[in-house]
N, CA, C and O atoms as a GROMACS GRO file, in nm:
protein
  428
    1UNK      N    1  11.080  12.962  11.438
    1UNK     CA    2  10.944  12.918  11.408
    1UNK      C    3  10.948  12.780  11.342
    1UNK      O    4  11.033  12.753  11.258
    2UNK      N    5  10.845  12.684  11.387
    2UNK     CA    6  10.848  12.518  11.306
    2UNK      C    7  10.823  12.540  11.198
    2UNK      O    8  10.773  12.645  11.159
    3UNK      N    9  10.855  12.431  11.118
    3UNK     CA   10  10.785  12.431  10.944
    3UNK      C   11  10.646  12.356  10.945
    3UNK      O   12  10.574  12.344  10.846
    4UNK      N   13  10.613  12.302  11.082
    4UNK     CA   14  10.474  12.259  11.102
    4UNK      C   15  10.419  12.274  11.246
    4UNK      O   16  10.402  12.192  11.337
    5UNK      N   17  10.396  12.403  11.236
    5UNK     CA   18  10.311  12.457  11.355
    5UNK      C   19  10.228  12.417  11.426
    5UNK      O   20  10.226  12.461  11.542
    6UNK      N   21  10.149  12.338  11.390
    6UNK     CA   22  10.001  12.288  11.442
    6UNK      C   23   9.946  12.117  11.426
    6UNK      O   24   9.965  12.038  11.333
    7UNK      N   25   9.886  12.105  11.532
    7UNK     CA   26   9.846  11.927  11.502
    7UNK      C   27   9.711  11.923  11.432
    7UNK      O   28   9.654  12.032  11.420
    8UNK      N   29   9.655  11.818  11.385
    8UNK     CA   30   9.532  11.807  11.353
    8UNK      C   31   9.465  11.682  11.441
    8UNK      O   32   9.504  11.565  11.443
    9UNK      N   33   9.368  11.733  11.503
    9UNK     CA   34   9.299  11.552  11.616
    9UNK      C   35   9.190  11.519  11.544
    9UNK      O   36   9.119  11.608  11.497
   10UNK      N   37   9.159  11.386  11.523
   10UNK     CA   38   9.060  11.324  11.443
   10UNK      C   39   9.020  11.251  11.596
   10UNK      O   40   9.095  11.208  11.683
   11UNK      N   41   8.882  11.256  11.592
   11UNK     CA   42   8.824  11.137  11.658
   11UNK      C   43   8.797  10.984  11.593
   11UNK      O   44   8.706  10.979  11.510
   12UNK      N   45   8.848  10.894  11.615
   12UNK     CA   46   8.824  10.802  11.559
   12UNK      C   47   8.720  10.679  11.562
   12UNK      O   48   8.682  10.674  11.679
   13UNK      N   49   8.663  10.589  11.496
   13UNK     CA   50   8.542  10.521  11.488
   13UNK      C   51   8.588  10.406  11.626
   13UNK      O   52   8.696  10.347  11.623
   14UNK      N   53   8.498  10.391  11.732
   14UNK     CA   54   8.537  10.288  11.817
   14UNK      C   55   8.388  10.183  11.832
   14UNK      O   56   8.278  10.232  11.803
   15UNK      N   57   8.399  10.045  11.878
   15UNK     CA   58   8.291  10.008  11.896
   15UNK      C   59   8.283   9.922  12.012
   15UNK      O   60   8.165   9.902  12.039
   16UNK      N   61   8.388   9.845  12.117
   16UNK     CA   62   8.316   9.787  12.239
   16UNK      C   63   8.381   9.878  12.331
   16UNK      O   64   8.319   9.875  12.437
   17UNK      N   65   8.477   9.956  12.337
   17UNK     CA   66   8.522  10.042  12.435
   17UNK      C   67   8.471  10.179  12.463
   17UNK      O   68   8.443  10.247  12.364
   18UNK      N   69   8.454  10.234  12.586
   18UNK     CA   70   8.417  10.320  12.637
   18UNK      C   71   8.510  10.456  12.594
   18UNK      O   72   8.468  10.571  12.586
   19UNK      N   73   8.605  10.424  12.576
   19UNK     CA   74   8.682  10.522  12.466
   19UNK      C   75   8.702  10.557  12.358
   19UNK      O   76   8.711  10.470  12.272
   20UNK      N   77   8.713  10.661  12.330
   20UNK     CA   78   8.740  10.712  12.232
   20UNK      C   79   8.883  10.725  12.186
   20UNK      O   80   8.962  10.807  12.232
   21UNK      N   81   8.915  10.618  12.070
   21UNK     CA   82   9.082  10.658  12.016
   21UNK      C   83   9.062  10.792  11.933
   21UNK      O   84   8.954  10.822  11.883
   22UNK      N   85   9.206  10.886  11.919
   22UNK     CA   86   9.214  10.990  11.867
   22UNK      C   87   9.322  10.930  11.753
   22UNK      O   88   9.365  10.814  11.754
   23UNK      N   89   9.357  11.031  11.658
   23UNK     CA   90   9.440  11.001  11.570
   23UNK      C   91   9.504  11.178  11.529
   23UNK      O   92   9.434  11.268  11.483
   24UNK      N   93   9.652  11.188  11.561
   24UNK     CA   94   9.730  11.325  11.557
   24UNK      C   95   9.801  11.309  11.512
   24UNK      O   96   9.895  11.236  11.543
   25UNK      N   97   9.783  11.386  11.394
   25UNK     CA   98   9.857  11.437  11.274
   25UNK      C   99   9.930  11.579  11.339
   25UNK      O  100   9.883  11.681  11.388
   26UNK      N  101  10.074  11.529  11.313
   26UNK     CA  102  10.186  11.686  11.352
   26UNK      C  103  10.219  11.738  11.271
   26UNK      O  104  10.274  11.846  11.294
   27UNK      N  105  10.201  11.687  11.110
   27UNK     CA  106  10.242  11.737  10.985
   27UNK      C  107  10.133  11.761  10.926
   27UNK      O  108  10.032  11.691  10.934
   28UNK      N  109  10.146  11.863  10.863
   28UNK     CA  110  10.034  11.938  10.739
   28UNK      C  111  10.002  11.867  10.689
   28UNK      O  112  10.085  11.776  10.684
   29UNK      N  113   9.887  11.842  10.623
   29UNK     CA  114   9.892  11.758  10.495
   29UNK      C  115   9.965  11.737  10.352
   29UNK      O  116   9.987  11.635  10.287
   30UNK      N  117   9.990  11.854  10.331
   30UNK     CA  118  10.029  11.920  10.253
   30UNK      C  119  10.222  11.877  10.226
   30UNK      O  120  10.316  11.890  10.146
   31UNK      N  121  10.179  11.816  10.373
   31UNK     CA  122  10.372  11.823  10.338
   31UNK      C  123  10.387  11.667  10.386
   31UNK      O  124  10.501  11.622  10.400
   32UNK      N  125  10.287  11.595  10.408
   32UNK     CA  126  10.274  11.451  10.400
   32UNK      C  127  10.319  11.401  10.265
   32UNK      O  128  10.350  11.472  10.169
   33UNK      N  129  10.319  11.244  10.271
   33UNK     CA  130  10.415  11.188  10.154
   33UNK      C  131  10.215  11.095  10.080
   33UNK      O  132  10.149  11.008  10.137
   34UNK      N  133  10.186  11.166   9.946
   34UNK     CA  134  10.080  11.165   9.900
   34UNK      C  135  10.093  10.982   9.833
   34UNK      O  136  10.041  10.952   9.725
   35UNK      N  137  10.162  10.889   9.910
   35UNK     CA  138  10.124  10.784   9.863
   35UNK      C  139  10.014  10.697   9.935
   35UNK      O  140  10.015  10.665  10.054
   36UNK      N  141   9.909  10.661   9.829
   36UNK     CA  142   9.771  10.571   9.892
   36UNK      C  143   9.815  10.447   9.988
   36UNK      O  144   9.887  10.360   9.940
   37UNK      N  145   9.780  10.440  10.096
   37UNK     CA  146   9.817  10.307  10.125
   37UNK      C  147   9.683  10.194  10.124
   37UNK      O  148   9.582  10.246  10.173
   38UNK      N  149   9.664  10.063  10.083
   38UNK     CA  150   9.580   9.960  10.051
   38UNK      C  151   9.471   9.957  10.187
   38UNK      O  152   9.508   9.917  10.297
   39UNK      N  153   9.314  10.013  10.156
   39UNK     CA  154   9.236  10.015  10.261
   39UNK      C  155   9.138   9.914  10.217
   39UNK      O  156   9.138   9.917  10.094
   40UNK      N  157   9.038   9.810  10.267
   40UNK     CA  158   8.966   9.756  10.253
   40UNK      C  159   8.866   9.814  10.259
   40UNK      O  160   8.839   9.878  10.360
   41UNK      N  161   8.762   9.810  10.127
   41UNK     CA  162   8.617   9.879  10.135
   41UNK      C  163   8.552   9.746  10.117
   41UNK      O  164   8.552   9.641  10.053
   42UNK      N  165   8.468   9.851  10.265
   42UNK     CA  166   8.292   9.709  10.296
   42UNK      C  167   8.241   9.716  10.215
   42UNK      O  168   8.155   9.628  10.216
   43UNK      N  169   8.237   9.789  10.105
   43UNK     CA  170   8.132   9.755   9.972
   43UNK      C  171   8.175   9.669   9.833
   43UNK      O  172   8.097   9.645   9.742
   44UNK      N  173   8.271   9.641   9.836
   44UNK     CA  174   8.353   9.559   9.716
   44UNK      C  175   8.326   9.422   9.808
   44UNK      O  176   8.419   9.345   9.786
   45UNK      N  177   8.235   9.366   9.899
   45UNK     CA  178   8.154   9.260   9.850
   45UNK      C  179   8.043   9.241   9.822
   45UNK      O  180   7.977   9.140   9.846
   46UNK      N  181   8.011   9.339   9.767
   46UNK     CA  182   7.870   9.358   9.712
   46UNK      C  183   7.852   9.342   9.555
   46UNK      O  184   7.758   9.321   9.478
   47UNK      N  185   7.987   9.361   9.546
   47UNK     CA  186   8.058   9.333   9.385
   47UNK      C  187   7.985   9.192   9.328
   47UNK      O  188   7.943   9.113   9.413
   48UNK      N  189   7.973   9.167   9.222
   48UNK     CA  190   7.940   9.028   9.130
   48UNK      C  191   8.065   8.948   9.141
   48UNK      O  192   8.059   8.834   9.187
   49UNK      N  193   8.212   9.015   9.092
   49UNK     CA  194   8.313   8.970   9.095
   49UNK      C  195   8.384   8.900   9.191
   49UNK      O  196   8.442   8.793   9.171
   50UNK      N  197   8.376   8.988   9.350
   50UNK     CA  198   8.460   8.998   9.444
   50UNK      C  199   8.487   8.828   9.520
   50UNK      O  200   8.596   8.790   9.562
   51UNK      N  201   8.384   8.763   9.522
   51UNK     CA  202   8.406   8.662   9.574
   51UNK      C  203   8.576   8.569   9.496
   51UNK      O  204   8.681   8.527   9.546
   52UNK      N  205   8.521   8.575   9.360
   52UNK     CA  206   8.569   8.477   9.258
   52UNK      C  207   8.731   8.546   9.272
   52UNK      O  208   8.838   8.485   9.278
   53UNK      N  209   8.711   8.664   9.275
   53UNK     CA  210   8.872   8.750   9.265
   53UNK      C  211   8.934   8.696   9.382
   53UNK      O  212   9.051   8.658   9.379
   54UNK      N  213   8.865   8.689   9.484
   54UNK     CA  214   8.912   8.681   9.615
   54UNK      C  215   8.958   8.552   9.655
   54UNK      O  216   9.034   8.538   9.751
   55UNK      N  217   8.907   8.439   9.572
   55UNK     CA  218   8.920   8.292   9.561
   55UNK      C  219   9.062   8.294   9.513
   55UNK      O  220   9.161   8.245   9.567
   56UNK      N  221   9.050   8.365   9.393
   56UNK     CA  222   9.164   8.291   9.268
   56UNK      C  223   9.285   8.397   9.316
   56UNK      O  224   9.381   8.347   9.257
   57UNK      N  225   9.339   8.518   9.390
   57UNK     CA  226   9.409   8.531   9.466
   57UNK      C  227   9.466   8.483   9.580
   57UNK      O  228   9.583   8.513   9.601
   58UNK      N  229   9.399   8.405   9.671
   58UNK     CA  230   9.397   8.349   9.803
   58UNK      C  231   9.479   8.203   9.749
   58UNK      O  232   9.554   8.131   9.815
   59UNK      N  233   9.441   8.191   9.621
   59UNK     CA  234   9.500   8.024   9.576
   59UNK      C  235   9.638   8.053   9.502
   59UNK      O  236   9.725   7.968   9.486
   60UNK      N  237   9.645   8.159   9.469
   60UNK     CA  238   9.793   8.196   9.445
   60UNK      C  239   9.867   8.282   9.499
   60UNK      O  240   9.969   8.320   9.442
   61UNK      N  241   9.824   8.338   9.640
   61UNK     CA  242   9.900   8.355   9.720
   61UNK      C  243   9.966   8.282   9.810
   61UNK      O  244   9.986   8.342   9.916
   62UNK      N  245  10.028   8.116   9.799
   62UNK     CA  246  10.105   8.043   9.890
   62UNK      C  247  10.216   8.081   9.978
   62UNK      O  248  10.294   7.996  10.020
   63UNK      N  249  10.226   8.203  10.006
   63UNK     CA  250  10.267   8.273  10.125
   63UNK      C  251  10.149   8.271  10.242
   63UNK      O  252  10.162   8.238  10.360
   64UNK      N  253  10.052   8.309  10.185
   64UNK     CA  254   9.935   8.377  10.317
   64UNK      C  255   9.873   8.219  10.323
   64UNK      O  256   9.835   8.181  10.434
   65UNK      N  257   9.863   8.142  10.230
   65UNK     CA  258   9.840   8.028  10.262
   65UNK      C  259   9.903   7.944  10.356
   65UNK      O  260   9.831   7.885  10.437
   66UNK      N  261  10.020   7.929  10.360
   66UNK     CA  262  10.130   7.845  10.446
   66UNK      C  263  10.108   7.956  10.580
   66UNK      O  264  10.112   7.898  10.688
   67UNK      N  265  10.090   8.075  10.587
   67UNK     CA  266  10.075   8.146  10.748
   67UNK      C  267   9.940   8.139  10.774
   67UNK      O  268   9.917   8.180  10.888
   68UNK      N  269   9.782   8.083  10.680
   68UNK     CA  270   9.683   8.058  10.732
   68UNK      C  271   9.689   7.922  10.804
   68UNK      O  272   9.652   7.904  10.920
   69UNK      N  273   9.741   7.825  10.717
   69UNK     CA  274   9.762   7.691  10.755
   69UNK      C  275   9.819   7.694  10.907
   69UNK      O  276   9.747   7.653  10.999
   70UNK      N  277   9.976   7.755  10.935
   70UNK     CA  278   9.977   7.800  11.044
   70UNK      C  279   9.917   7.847  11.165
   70UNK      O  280   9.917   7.799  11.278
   71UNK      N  281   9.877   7.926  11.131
   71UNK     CA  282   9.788   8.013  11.244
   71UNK      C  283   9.685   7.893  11.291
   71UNK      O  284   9.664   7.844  11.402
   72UNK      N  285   9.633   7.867  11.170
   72UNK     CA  286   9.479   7.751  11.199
   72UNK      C  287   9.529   7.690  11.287
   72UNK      O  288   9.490   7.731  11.396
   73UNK      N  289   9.641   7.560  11.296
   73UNK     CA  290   9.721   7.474  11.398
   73UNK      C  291   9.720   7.492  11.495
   73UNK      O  292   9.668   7.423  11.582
   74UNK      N  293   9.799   7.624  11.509
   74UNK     CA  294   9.818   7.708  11.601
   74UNK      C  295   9.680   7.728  11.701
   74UNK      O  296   9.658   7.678  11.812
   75UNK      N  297   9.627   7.786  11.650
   75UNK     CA  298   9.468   7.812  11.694
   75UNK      C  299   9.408   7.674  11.799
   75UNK      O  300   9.388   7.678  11.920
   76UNK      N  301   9.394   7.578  11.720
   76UNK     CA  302   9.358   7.456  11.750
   76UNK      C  303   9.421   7.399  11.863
   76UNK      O  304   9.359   7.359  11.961
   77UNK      N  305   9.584   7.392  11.847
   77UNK     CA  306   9.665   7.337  11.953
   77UNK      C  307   9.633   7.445  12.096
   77UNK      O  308   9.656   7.424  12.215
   78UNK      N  309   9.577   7.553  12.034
   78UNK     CA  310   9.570   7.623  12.189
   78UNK      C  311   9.427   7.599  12.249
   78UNK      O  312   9.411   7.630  12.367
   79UNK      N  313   9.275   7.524  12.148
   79UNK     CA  314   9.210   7.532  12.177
   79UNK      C  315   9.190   7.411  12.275
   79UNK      O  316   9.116   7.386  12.371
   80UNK      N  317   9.299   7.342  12.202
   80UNK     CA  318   9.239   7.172  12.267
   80UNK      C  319   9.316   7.149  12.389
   80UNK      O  320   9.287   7.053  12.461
   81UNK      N  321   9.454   7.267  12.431
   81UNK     CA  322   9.498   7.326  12.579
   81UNK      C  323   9.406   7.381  12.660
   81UNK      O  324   9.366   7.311  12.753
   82UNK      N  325   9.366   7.485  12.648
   82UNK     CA  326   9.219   7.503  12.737
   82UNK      C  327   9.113   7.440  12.720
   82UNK      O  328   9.042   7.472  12.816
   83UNK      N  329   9.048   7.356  12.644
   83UNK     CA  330   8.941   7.266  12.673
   83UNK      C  331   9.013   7.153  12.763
   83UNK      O  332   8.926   7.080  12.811
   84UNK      N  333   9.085   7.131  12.784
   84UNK     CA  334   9.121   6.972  12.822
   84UNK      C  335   9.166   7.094  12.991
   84UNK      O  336   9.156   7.033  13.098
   85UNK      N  337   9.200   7.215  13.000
   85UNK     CA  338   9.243   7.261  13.114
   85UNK      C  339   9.115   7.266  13.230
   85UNK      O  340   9.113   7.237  13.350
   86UNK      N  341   8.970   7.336  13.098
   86UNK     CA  342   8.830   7.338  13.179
   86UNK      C  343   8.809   7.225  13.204
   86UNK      O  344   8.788   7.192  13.320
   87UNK      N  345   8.810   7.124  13.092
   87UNK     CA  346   8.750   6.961  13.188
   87UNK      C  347   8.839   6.972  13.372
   87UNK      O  348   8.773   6.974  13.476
   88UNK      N  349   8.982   6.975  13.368
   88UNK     CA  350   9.008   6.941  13.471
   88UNK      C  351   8.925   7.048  13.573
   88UNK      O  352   8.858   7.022  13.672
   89UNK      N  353   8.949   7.147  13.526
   89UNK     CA  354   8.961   7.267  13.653
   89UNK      C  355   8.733   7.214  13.698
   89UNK      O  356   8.686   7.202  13.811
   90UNK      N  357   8.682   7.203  13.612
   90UNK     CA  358   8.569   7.182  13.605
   90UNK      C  359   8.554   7.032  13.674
   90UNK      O  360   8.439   7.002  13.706
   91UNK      N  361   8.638   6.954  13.695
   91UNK     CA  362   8.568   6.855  13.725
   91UNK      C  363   8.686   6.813  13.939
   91UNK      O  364   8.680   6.722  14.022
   92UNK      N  365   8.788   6.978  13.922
   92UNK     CA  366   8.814   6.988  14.040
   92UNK      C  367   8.743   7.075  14.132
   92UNK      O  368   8.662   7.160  14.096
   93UNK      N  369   8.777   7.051  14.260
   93UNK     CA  370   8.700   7.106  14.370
   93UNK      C  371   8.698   7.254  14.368
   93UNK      O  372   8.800   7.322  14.363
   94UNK      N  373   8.592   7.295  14.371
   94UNK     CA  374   8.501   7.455  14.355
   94UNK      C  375   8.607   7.508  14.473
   94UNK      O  376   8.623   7.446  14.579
   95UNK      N  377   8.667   7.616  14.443
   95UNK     CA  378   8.751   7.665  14.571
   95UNK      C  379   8.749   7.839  14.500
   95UNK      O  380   8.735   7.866  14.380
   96UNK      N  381   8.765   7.923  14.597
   96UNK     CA  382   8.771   8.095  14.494
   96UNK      C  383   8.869   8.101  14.396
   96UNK      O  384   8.842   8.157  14.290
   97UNK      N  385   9.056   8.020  14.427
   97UNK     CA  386   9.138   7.991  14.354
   97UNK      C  387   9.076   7.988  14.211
   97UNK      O  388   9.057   8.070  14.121
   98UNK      N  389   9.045   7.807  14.240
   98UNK     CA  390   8.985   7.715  14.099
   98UNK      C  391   8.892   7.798  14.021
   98UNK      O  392   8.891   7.789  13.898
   99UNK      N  393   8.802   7.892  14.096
   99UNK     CA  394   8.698   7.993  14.005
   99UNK      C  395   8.754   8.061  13.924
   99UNK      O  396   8.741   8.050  13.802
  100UNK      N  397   8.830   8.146  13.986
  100UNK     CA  398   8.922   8.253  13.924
  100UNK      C  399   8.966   8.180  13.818
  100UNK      O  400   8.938   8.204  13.701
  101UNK      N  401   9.049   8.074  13.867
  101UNK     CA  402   9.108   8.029  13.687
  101UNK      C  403   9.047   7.947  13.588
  101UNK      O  404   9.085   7.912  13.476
  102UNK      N  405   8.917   7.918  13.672
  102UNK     CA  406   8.800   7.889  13.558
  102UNK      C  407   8.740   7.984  13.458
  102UNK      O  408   8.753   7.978  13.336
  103UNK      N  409   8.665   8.082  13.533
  103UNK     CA  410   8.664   8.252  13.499
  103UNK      C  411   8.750   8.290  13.358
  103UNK      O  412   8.688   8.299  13.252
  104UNK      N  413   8.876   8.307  13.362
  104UNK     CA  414   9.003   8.340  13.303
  104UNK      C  415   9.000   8.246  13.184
  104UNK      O  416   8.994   8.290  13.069
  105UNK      N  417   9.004   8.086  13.216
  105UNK     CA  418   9.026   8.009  13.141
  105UNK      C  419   8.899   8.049  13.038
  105UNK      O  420   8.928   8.077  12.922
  106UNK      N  421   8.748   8.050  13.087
  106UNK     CA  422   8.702   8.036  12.974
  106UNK      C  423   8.676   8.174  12.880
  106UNK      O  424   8.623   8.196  12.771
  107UNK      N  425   8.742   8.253  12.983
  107UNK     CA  426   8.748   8.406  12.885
  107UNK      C  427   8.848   8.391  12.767
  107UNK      O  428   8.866   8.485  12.689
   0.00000   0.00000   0.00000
């Protein structure tokens, strides 16, 4: 006989997909490891505080800073690759090809 017999299925919250994610638990609760892990609540910006906390962490976190800085670049260098790809594809001859990767491009 198992020491955990049974699953538990949660339906989970979805919002542009036609599906539904599930979430299965194979272990009891009970015999899960009872440490909280860090969830973001939508209501702690409703807080007086939250902004100012959220400032004066963000400015002394220079880790997440140097990977925002990053990412931003990042972001940019890919934006100003597909804008400069639509000028061309946009200003070449209409063919089903060229659509398609117009289509794509500006998705």
């Amino acid at each position: 006989m198992s020491m955990f017999p049974e699953a538990n299925i949660k339906h989970l919250v979805h919002s542009t997909s036609d599906h539904c994610p599930l979430l299965i638990t194979t272990i009891k609760e009970e015999y899960m490891n009872k440490r909280e892990t860090f969830k973001f609540q939508a209501w702690w910006v409703f807080e007086e505080t939250f902004e100012a906390k959220v400032k004066r962490i963000w400015d002394t976190a220079s880790g997440l800073r140097r990977w925002a800085i990053r990412i931003g670049i990042s972001r940019r260098r890919k934006k100003e690759i597909l804008t400069l790809k639509l000028f061309k594809l946009m200003e070449a001859e209409m063919t089903d090809d060229n659509l398609v990767e117009l289509l794509d491009t500006k998705e």
